[in-house]
C-alpha positions as CSV (number, residue, x, y, z in Angstrom):
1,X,-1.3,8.0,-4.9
2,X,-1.6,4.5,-6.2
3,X,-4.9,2.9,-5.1
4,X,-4.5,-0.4,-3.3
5,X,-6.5,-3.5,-1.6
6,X,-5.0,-5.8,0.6
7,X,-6.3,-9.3,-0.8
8,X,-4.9,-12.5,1.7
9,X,-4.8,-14.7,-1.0
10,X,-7.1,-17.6,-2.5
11,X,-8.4,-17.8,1.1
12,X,-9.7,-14.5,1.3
13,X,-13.6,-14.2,1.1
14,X,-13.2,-11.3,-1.2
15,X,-12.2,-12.6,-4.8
16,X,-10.3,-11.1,-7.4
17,X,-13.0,-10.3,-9.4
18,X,-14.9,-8.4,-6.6
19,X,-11.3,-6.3,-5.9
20,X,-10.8,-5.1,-9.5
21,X,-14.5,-3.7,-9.4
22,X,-13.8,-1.7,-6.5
23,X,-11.6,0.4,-9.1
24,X,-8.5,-0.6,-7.3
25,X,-5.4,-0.1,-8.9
26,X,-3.0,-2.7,-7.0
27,X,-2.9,-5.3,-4.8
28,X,-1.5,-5.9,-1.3
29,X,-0.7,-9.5,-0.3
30,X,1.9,-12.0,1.4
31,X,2.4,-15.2,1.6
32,X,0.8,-16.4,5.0
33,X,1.2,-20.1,4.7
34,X,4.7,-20.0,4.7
35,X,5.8,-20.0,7.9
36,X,7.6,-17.4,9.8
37,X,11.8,-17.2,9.3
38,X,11.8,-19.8,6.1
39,X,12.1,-18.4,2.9
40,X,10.1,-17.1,0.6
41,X,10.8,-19.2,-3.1
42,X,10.4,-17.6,-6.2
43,X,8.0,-20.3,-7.3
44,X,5.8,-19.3,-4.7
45,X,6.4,-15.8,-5.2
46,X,5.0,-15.9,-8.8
47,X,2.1,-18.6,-7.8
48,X,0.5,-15.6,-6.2
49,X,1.6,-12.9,-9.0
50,X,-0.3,-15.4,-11.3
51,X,-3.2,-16.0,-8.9
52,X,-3.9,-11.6,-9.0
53,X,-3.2,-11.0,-12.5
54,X,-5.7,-13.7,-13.8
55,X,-9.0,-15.2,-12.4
56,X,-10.7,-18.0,-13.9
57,X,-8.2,-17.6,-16.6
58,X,-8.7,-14.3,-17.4
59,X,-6.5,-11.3,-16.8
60,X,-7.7,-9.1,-14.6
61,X,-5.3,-6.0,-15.0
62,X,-3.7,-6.4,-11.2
63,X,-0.8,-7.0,-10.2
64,X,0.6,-7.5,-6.9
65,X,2.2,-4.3,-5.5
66,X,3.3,-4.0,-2.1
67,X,4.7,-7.4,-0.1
68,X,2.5,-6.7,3.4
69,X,4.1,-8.6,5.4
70,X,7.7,-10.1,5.2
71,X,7.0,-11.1,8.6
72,X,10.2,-10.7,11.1
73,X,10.1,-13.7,13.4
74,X,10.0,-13.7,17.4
75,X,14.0,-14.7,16.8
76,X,15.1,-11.6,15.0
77,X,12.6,-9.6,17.4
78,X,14.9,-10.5,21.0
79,X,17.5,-12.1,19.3
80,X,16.7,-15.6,20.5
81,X,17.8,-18.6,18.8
82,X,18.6,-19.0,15.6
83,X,18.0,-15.5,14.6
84,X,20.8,-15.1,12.5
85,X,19.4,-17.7,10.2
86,X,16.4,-15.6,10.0
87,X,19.0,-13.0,9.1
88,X,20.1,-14.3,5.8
89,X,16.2,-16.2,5.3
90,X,15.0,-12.8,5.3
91,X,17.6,-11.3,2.8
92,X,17.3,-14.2,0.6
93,X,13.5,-13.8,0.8
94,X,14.2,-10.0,-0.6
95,X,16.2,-11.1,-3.5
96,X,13.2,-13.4,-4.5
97,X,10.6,-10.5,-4.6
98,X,13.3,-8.8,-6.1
99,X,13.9,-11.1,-9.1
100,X,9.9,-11.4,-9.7
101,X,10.0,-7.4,-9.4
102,X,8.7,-6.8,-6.1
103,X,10.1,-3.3,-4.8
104,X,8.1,-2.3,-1.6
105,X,8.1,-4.4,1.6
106,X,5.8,-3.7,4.8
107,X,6.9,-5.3,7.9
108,X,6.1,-4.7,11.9
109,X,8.6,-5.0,14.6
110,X,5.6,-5.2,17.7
111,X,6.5,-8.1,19.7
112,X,4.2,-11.5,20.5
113,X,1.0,-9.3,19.5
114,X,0.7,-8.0,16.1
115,X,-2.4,-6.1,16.0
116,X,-5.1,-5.8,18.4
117,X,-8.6,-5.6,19.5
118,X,-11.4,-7.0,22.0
119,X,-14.3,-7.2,20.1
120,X,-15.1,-7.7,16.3
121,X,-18.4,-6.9,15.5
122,X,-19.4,-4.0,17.4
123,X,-23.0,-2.6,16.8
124,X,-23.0,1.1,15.2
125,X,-26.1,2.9,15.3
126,X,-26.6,2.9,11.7
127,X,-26.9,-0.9,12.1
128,X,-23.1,-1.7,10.9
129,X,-20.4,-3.2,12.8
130,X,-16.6,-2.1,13.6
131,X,-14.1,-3.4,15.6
132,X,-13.2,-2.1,19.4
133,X,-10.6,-2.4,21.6
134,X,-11.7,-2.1,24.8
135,X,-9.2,-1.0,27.7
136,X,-11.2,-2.5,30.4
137,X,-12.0,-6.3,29.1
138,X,-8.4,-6.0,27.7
139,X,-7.2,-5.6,31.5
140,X,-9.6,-8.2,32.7
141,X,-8.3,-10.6,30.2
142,X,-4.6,-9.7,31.2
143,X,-5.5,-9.7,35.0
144,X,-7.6,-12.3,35.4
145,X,-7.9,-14.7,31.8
146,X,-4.0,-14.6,31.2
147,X,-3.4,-13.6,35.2
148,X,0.4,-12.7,33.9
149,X,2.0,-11.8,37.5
150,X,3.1,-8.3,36.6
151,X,-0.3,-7.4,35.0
152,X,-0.8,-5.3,38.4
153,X,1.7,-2.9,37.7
154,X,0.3,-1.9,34.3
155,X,-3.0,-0.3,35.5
156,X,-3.8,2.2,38.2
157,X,-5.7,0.5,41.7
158,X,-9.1,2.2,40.3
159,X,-8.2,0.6,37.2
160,X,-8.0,-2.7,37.6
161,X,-11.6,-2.7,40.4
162,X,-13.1,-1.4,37.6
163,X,-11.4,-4.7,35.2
164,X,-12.6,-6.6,38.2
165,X,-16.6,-5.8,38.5
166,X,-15.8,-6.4,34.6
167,X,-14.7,-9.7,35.0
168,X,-17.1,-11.0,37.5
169,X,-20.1,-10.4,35.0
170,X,-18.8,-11.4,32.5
171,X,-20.3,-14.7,31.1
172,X,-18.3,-17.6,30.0
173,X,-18.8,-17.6,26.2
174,X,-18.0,-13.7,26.5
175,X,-14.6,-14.5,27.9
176,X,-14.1,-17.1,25.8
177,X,-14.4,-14.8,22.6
178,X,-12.4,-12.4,24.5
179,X,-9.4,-13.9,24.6
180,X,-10.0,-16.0,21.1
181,X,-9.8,-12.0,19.7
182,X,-7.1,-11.7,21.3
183,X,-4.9,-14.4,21.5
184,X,-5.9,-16.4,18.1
185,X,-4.7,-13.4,16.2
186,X,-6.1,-10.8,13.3
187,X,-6.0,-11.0,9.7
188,X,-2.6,-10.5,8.8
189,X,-1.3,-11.4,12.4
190,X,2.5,-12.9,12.4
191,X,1.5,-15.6,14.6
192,X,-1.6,-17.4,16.5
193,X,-1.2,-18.0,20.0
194,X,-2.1,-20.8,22.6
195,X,-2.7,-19.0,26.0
196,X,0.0,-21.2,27.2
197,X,2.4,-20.2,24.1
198,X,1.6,-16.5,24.6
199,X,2.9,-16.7,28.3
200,X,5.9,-18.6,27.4
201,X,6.9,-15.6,24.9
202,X,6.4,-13.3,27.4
203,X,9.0,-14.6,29.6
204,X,11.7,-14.5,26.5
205,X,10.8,-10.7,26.4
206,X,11.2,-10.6,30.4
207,X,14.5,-8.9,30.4
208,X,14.1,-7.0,27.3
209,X,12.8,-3.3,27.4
210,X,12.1,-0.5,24.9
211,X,15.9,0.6,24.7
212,X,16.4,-3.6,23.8
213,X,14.1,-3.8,21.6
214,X,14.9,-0.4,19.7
215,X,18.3,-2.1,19.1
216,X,17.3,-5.1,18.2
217,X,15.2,-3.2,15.3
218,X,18.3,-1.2,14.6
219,X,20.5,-4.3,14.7
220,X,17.6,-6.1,11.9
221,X,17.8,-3.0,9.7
222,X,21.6,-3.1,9.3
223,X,21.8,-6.3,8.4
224,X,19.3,-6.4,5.3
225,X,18.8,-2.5,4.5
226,X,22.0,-3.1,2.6
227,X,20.5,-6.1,0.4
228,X,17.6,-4.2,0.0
229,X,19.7,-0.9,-0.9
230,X,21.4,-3.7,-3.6
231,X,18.1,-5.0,-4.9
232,X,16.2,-1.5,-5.5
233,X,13.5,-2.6,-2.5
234,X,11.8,-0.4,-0.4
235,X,11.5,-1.6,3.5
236,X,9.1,0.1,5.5
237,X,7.6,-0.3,8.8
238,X,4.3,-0.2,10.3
239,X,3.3,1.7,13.3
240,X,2.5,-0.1,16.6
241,X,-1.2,-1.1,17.0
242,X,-2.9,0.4,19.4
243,X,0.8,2.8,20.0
244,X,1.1,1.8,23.9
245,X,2.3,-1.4,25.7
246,X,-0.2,-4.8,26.0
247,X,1.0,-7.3,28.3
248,X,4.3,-5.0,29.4
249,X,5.6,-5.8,26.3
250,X,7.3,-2.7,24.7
251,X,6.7,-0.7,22.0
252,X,9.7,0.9,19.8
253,X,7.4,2.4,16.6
254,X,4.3,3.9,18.4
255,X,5.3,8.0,17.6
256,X,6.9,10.2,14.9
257,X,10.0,10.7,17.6
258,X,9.7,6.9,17.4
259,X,10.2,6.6,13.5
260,X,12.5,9.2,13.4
261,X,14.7,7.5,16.0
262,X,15.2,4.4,13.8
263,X,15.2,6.1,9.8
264,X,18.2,8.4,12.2
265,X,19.9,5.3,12.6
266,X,19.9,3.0,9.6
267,X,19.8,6.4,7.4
268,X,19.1,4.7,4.0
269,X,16.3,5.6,1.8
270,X,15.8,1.7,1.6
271,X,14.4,1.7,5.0
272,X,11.3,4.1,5.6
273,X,7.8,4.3,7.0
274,X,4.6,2.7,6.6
275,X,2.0,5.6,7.8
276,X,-1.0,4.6,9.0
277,X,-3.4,6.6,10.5
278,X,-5.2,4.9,12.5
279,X,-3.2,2.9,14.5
280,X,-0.7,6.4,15.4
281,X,-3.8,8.1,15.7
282,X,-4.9,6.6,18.8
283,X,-1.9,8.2,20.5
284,X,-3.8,12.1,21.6
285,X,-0.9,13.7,20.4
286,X,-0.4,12.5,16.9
287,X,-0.7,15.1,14.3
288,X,-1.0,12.9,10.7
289,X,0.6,16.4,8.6
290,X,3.0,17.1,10.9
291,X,4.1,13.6,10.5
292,X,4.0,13.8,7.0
293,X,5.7,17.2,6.6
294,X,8.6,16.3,8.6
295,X,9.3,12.1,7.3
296,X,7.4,12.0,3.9
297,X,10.7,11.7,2.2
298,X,10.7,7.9,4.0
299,X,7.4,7.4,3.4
300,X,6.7,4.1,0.9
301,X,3.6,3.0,1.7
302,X,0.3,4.6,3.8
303,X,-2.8,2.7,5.1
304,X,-5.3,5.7,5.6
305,X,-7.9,4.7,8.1
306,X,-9.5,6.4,11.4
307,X,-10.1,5.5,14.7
308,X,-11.8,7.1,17.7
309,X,-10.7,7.5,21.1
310,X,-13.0,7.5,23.8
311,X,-13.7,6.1,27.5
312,X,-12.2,4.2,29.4
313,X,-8.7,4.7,29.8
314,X,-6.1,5.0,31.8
315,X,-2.8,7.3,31.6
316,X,-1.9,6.4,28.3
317,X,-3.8,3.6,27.6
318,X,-7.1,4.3,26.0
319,X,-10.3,2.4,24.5
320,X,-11.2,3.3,20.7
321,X,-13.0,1.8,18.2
322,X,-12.9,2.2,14.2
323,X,-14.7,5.0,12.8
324,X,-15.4,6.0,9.5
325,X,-12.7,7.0,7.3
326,X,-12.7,10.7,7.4
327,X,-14.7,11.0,10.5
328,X,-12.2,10.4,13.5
329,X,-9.7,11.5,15.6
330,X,-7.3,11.8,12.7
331,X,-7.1,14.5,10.2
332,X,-7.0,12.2,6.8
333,X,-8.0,14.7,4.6
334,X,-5.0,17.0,5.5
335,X,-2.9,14.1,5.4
336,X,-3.8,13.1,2.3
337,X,-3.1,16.6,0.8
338,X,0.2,16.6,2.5
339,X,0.8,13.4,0.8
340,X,0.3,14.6,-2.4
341,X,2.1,17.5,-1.9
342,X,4.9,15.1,-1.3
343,X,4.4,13.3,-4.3
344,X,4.5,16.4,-6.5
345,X,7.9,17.2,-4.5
346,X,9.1,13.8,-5.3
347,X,8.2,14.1,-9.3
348,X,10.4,17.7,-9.3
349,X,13.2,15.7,-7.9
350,X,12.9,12.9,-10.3
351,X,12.0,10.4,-8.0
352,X,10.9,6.8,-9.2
353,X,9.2,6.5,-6.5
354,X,7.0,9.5,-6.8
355,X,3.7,7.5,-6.7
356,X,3.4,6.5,-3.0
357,X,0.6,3.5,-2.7
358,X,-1.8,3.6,-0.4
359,X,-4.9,1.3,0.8
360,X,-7.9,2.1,2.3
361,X,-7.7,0.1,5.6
362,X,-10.0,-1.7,7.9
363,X,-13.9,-0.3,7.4
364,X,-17.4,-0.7,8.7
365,X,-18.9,-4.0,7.6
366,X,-22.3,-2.8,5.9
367,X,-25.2,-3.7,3.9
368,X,-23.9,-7.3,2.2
369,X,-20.9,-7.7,4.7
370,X,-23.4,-8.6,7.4
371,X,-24.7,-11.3,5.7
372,X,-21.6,-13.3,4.3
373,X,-18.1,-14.3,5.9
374,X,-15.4,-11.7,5.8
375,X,-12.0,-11.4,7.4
376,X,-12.6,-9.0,10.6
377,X,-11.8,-5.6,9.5
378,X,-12.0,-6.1,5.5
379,X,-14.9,-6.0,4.7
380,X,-16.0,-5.4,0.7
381,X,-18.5,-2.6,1.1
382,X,-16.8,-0.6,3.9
383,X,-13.7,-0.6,2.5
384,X,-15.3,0.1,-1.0
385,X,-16.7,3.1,0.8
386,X,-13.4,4.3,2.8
387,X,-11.7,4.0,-1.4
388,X,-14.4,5.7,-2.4
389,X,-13.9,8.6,0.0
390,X,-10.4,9.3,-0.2
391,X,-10.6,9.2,-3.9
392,X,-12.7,11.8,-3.9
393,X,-10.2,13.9,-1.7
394,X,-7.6,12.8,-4.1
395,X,-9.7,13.7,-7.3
396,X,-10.3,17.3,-5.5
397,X,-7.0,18.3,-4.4
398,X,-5.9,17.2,-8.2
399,X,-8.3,19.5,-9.7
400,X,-7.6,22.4,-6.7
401,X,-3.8,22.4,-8.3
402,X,-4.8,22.2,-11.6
């Protein structure tokens, strides 16, 4: 596999120069000041192809990769609008990273909320910090912070007491910072919310449930997997993160039936997954081979992380945090050998794309990540570690088949 870093651009903490000694191979970015639906320009395109390739003038043997993410807008997601603009804005956006030689494209279809979590900087024994989502403040935020009307039917009576006593002691900056994580948005998030916004794109997605939404993905795909088919690119999507409904929105890409509901229907080896292990892995019943096995053939791009399930939850719903990269609820190490066994499939069949990239995602921040900004959940040293990890596994099982 082709070792990646996500880098956000100039405005990431991390330079260039501190990527490329991490030994990485690629390099992961977008174009987040350009706002959602317009167009991505070629000019801009190679702006940032120029700003990874070179630092302070010199080359610095990167390139940029993977696109992560061509973000779909809020229109395309319920078909509000002027979607169908965003339509064609998106397929002309393709044949820009086409023409400056782009070829794989992440993209999400998880409504309002991209990804997810309660609190930041979480204190690990060891002295490091992780990010958490916690079921419980997440419930008193919805109930209480947001107090959306039909929060009530989305947890169980002994739930929501239990969000309640929560609440109550909770002081103000704590709440605050609750629902700044939450509504402000991630690194990488499509969109930052207003509490007022977020409520008023929760009633555009009142009358649309999971069977909507699934065909408004469906609907996306078929109208630029066959530009993307034309231009040689690669479309894959990321899982749902955490894989169960926030806020009674739905969620169409939270399982392997999910993924293999939508790669049925728009059957095109231009549309495909983004496996990530983390985010499925919160689900109890994920099994990271099995998914492998059965829809590496789709697979373009894989973010191998871990996460850790534990108390509180309810039905579904469950609290995790991030854990170290090969020491969670998800079996990484067989998935990476099943992803290698893929790509030695893929090289007997003459693929061209044989070499799948992956990234190490997410991390612990440690040592010098505690004492300088970072973008929550990229940290330099943990995800130095995490690349560090799995290319030992990777050096291993090359040397195993050997």
């Amino acid at each position: 596999m082709k070792q990646t870093w996500r880098w956000f651009g100039p405005a990431d903490e991390i330079t260039i120069s501190e990527v490329r000694m991490t030994g990485a191979e690629g390099i992961v970015s977008a174009l987040h000041h350009v706002p959602t639906g317009n167009i991505w320009s070629q000019d801009e395109i190679r702006q940032r192809q120029g700003e990874i390739s070179h630092f302070n003038g010199r080359p610095t043997g990167l390139q940029w990769d993977v696109v992560e993410s061509l973000v779909v807008s809020e229109q395309i997601k319920s078909q509000s609008g002027n979607y169908r603009d965003h339509f064609e804005n998106y397929r002309q956006s393709l044949r820009n990273l086409a023409a400056c030689g782009l070829r794989t494209v992440c993209y999400n279809f998880m409504p309002v909320l991209d990804w997810t979590r309660t609190e930041l900087t979480a204190r690990l024994e060891h002295g490091g910090t992780a990010m958490r989502f916690d079921l419980v403040d997440f419930a008193a935020f919805d109930l209480f912070i947001l107090a959306r009307p039909a929060a009530v039917e989305d947890y169980s009576d002994e739930f929501q007491e239990t969000a309640k006593q929560r609440f109550a002691t909770m002081p103000d900056d704590a709440k605050l910072r609750l629902s700044q994580n939450i509504v402000a948005g991630l690194p990488g998030a499509n969109e930052n919310w207003t509490l007022d916004a977020l409520t008023s794109h929760l009633d555009v997605y009142r009358d649309i449930d999971r069977g909507r939404l699934q065909a408004n993905l469906v609907d996306f795909l078929s109208e630029v997997v066959p530009t993307a088919e034309d231009l040689g690119i690669r479309l894959c999507c990321h899982p749902d993160d955490p894989p169960f409904s926030l806020l009674g929105l739905p969620r169409v890409m939270s399982s392997e039936g999910d993924y293999k509901h939508i790669l049925d229907a728009v059957d095109s080896s231009a549309s495909g997954a983004t496996l990530c292990t983390g985010s499925l892995g919160v689900a109890s019943d994920f099994d990271a081979v099995r998914f492998v096995e059965n829809l590496g053939h789709r697979i373009h791009f894989v973010h191998l992380r871990n996460t850790k399930r534990h108390e509180p939850s309810d039905g579904r719903k469950t609290s995790f945090h991030e854990s170290e990269h090969l020491d969670g609820d998800s079996d990484v190490v067989g998935a990476v050998h099943a992803l290698m066994r893929e790509e030695r499939r893929r090289r007997t069949e003459g693929r061209e794309d044989h070499i799948i990239p992956m990234r190490p995602d997410h991390g612990h921040s440690l040592v010098s990540d505690l004492d300088r900004p970072m973008m929550p959940g990229y940290p330099l040293v943990g995800r130095l570690r995490g690349l560090a990890e799995l290319r030992g596994i990777m050096s291993s099982y090359d040397q195993i088949m050997s």
